[in-house]
N, C-alpha and C positions, 0 to 999 in steps of 0.2 A: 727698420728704424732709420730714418735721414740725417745724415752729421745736418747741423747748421740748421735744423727746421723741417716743417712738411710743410703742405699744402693742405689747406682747411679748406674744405666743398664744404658750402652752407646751401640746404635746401629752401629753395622759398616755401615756406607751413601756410597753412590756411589761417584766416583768423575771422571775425565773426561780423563784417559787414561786407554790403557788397561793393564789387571795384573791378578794375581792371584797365588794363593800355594795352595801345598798338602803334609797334615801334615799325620807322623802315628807315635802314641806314643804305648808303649806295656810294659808291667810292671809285678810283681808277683802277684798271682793268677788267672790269666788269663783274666788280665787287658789287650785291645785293644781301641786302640780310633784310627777312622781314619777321618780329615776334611779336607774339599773343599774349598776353596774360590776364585769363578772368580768377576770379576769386566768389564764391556765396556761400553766407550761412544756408546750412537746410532746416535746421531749429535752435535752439536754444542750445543743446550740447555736441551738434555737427556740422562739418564747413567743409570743403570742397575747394579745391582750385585747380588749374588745370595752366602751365606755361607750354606753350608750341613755337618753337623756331624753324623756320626756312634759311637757308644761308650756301650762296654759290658766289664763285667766285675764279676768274682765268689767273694766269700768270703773265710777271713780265719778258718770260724770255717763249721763244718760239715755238715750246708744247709745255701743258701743264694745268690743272684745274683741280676745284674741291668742289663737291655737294654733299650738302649735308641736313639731316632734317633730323629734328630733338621734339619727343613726347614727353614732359616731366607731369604727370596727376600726383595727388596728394590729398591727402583725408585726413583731419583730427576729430575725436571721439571722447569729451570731458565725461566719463562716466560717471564722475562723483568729485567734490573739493579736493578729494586726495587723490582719486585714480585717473589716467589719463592714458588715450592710445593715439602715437599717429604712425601712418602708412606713406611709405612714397616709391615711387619709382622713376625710372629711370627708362626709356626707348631712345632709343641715337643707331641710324646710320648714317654713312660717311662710305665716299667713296675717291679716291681721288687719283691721280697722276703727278708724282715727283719725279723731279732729278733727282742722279742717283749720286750718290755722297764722293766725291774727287780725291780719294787718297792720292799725292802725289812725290809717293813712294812706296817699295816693295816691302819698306819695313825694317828688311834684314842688311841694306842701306842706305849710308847717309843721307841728308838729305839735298837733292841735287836744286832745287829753288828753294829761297829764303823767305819767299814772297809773293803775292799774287802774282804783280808787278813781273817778276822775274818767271814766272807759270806762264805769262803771255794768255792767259785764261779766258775766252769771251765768255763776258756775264749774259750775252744773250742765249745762249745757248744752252738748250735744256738735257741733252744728249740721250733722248727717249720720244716718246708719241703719245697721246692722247688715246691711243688703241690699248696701250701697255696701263692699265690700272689695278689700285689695290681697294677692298671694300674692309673695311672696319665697324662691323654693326657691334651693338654689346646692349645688352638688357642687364639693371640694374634696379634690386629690390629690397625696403630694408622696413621693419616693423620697430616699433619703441613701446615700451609701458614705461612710465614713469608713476610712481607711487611715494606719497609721502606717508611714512611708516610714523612718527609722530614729530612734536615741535621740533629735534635734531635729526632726526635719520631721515633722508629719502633712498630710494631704490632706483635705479634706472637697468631697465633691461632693454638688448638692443641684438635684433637678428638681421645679418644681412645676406644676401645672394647675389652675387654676380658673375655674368656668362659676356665673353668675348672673343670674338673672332678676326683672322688675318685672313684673308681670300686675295689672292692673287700676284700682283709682279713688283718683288723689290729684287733692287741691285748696288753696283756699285763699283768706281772706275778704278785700277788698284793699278801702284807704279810697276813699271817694267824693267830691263835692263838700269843697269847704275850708268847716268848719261843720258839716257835713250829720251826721244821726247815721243814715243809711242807710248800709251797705256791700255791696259787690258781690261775692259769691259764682261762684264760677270753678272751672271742673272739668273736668280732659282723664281718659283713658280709657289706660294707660302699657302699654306691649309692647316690653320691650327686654331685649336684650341683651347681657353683660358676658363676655368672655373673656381670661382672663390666661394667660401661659405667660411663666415665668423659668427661669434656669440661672443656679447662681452654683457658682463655683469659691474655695474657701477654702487660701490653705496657711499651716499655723502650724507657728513656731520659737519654740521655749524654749535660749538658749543666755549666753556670757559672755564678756565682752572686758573681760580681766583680773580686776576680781574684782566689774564692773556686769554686774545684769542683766539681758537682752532679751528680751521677747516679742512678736515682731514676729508680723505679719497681711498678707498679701499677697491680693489677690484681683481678681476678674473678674466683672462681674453683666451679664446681657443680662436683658431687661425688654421685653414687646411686650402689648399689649392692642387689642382688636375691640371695640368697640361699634355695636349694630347697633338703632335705633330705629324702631319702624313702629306706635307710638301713636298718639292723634289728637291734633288740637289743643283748645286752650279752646274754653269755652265759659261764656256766660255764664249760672246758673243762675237767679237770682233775687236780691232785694234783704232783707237781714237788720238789724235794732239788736240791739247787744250785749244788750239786755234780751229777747230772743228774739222779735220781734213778724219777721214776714215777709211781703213786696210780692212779689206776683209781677207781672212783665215784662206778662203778659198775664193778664187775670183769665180769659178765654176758654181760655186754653189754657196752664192753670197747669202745671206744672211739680214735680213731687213726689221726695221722695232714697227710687228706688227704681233697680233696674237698666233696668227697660224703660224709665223715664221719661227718664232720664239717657242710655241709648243710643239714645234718638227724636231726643233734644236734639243729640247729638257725631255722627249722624248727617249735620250738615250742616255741621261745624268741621275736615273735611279730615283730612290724615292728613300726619303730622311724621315723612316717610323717611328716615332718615338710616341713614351705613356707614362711620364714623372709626376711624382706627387710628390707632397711635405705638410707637415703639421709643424703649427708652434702652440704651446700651452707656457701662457705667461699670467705670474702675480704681482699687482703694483701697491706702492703703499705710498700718499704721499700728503703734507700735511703742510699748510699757510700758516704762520702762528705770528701776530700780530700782538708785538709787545709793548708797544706804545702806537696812539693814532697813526703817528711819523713813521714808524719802525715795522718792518715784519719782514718775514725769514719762509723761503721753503727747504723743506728737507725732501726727500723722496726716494724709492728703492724699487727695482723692476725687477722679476728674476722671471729668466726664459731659456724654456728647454725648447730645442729644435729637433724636431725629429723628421730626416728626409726619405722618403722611402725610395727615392730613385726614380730606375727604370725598370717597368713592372716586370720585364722578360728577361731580368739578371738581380739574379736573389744577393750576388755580392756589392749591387750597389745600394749599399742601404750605409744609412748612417746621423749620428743623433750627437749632440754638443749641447751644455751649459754656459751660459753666461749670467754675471748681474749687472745692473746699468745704475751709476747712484748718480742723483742733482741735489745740489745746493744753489740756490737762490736768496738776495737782498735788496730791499729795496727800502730808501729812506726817502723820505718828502718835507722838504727842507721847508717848504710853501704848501701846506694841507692843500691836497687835490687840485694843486696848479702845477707844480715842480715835482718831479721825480727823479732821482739818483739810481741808478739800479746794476749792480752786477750779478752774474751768475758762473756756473760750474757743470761739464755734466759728461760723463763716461760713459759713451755711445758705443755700439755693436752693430757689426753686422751679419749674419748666419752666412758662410761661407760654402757653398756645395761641392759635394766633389768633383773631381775631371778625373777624365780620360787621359793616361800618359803614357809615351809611347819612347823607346829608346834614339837614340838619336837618325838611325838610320829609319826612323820607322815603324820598328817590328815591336814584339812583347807589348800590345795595350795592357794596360789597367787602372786600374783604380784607385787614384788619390785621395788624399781627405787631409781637409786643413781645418786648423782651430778657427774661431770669429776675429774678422777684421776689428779692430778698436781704434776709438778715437778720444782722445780728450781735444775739450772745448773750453773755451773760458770765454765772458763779452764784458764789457761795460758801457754804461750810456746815460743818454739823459731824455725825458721826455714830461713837455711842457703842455699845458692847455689854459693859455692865457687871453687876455683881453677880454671878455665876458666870454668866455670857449668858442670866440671867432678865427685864432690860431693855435693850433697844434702841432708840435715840432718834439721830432723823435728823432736822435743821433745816436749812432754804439761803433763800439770797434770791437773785433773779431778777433779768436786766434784758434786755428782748428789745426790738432796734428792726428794724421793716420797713420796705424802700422798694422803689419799682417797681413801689406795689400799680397796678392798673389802675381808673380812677378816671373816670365820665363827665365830657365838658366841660363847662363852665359856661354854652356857647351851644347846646348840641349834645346832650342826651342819647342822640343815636343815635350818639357817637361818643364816643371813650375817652382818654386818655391815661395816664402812668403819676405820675402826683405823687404819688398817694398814700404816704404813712408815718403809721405804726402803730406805739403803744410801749406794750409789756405791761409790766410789772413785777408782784412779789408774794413771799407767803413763802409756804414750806410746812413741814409739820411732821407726824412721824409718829414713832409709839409703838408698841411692840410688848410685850409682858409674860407672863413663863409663871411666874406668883408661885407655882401647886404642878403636880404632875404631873397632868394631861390638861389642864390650865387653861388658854388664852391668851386676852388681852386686846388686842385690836384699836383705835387711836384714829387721827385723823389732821384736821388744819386746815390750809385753804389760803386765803388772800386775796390776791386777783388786781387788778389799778387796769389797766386796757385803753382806748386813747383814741387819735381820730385824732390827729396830729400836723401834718395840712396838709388844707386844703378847696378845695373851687369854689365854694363861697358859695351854688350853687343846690338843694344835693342835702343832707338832713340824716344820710341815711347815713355820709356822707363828711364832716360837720361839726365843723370845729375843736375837740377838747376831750369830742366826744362818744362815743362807747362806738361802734366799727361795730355793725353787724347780726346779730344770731344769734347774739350772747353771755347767758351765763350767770349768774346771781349772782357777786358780787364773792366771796362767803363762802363757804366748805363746810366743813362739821365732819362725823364719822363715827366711828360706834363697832358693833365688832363683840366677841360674847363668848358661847360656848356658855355651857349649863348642866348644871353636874354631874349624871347620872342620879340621887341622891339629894334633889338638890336639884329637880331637875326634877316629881319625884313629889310632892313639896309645892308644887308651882308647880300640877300638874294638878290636886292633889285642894283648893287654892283656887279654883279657878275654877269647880270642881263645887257648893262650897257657894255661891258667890259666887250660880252659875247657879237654884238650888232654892232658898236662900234667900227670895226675894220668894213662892213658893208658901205658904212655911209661917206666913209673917207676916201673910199676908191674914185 
């Protein structure tokens, strides 16, 4: 479950005439994307479609590249006014070359640059090869029945499968001595495996208790995933400055980012076998109750057992937790279906697994278990679709607090506890605009303020006031906006003179 939202993958479905486009975008670096997409009935109650993308593309610094190639088919099946089936899937691999992530520091200190600026960092510089890659294929499969049981009940059933794979070389540059402007380069060799399988069972009512009305959701999700690791371990590569200068470990027997050199080196860095599994079994209830046109309310309730089996080769790592998740939702419309008011409420979880804890020297591993991280969240906002629904405008403000992050001790980093709290706040704001016909205008602004809320004084990840780990810019703005094929033609044939231009002036 996502503090602040998920991500909604909508599948393109078939529908019942025939069509289809071919796209081809091309960009700098030697950015190409090319996509397919046909669509056919086969009869009156079957349809077919089938999207294909191609997409490659280099980087801008000195090594680095993605390819990538996407099968999505799909089927729907009207077997009757009330029954219905659709099929889809999912084929994508993906292979590519990153840089490898610049921690610049050891962690356990402070931190010695404030700033890129003061890192001395060259952004051209990718501190790996084109030799060194990782392949990310994943096959994804999901069936639906949808049945309307009569004028209020429908049924939706929904089975999904998914398999995914890590093959190959990530790493990652990690600080060194407190001072030192040398960093440690580190590199395991990945081989794992990702297996999901869910069922969820949906029943929805549209109905009225006297003259409010309800649209209730009842449901059922089982949830179980495999992960199966037989990568290697680290290893240490060699010593890098951000200004690209490079030590190697042994001048005798240097060390080069090639595959044979990299797999001489993980050759003697063992091998990381692991075979963890986990089940969630969750019931939701949640219900829209619409008490004037203007006015309506959600209530809702989730309750979810997690139950993690571990690691299949240690019987004591097993372990299982409760939580419930409740939302409240309002929404008033001062201007029927032009203007909306809207706040909400909602007490988020996260299943929490256990670790491995080790005394401060080291010795006595075992086995931890912590309760589910929580969050409360609260938003408010506004969202318009005015002028004949040629502008759409959606504003909210945010307040997200976490606790029960899992947080190392302040005498102990080989051991955890849960103190940690986390408080996101921010706005966000999106525009939407279709000023003439084929035209639309895309814009949107987010500013985000993310800060721990509680420290152990020895860890600056976890430091009072400061930003966790692996956050983003505070800011994002974006705009999106085709260009009219008229308009477009003048766009090409400037850039034709733009391009001959300097020819004719010499």
């Amino acid at each position: 479950m996502g503090y602040g939202g998920v991500i909604n993958v909508i599948t393109k479905k078939p529908y019942f005439e025939k069509g289809g486009m071919l796209s081809y975008t091309g960009g700098s670096f030697g950015l190409s994307q090319l996509t397919a997409d046909y669509n056919t009935p086969i009869n009156d109650s079957m349809a077919f479609r089938m999207v294909a993308d191609y997409h490659t593309e280099n980087s801008f610094q000195d090594a680095g590249f993605k390819k990538s190639f996407l099968l999505a088919p799909s089927f729907t099946y009207n077997a009757s006014q009330r029954l219905s089936f659709d099929f889809m899937a999912e084929i994508y691999h993906e292979e590519r070359a990153t840089a490898p992530v610049f921690f610049n520091t050891n962690r356990a200190d402070p931190l010695s640059f404030k700033n890129i600026e003061e890192l001395a960092l060259n952004p051209d510089l990718s501190f790996t090869s084109n030799d060194l890659t990782i392949k990310n294929p994943r096959f994804n499969i999901q069936a639906q029945m949808n049945y309307k049981i009569s004028g209020v009940w429908s049924s939706q059933t929904a089975i999904s499968r998914s398999v995914s794979w890590a093959d190959g070389y990530y790493g990652y540059i990690y600080g060194n001595d407190l001072g030192s402007n040398q960093f440690e380069q580190d590199i395991t060799k990945e081989n794992q495996s990702n297996r999901v399988f869910d069922v969820q069972q949906n029943f929805n009512a549209d109905f009225k208790i006297g003259s409010i009305r309800n649209r209730l959701l009842i449901g059922l999700d089982y949830f179980s995933q495999q992960i199966v690791n037989n990568g290697s371990g680290y290893a240490a590569v060699r010593l890098v400055t951000p200004e690209g200068d490079v030590i190697q470990y042994d001048d005798n027997h240097p060390v080069y980012m090639t595959t044979a050199s990299i797999d001489s080196l993980l050759a003697s860095a063992g091998n990381s076998i692991s075979n963890t599994s986990k089940q969630t079994y969750a019931a939701y209830v949640s219900d829209v109750i619409n008490f004037t046109p203007k006015l309506s309310a959600m209530l809702s309730l989730r309750a979810d057992y997690f139950d993690n089996k571990g690691e299949k080769s240690d019987k004591s790592d097993d372990f299982d937790q409760f939580a419930l998740s409740p939302k409240f939702g309002l929404v008033y419309q001062p201007v029927l279906d032009k203007v909306s008011l809207f706040a909400n409420y909602q007490n988020s979880f996260m299943n929490v697994a256990p670790q491995t804890v080790m005394d401060v020297d080291g010795k006595n591993p075992r086995i931890k278990t912590f309760t589910p991280e929580h969050a409360n969240q609260w938003e408010v906002g506004i969202k318009t679709n005015i002028i004949q629904n040629k502008l759409a405008f959606t504003a909210s403000y945010y307040d997200i607090r976490v606790e029960n992050r899992v947080t190392p001790l302040a005498d102990n980093i080989n051991d955890y506890d849960q103190r940690g709290k986390v408080r996101s706040r921010g706005v966000d704001i999106d525009i939407k605009a279709d000023p003439t016909a084929g035209l639309t205008l895309i814009a949107g602004y987010s500013h985000n303020k993310i800060e721990n809320m509680s420290s152990n004084n020895t860890d600056f990840y976890t430091e009072k006031g400061r930003a966790p780990g692996g956050q983003g810019p505070q800011d994002l703005a974006n705009f999106w906006g085709p260009i009219p094929f008229n308009v477009a033609k003048c766009r090409i044939l400037a850039l034709v003179l733009v391009a001959i231009m300097p020819a004719y002036t010499k």
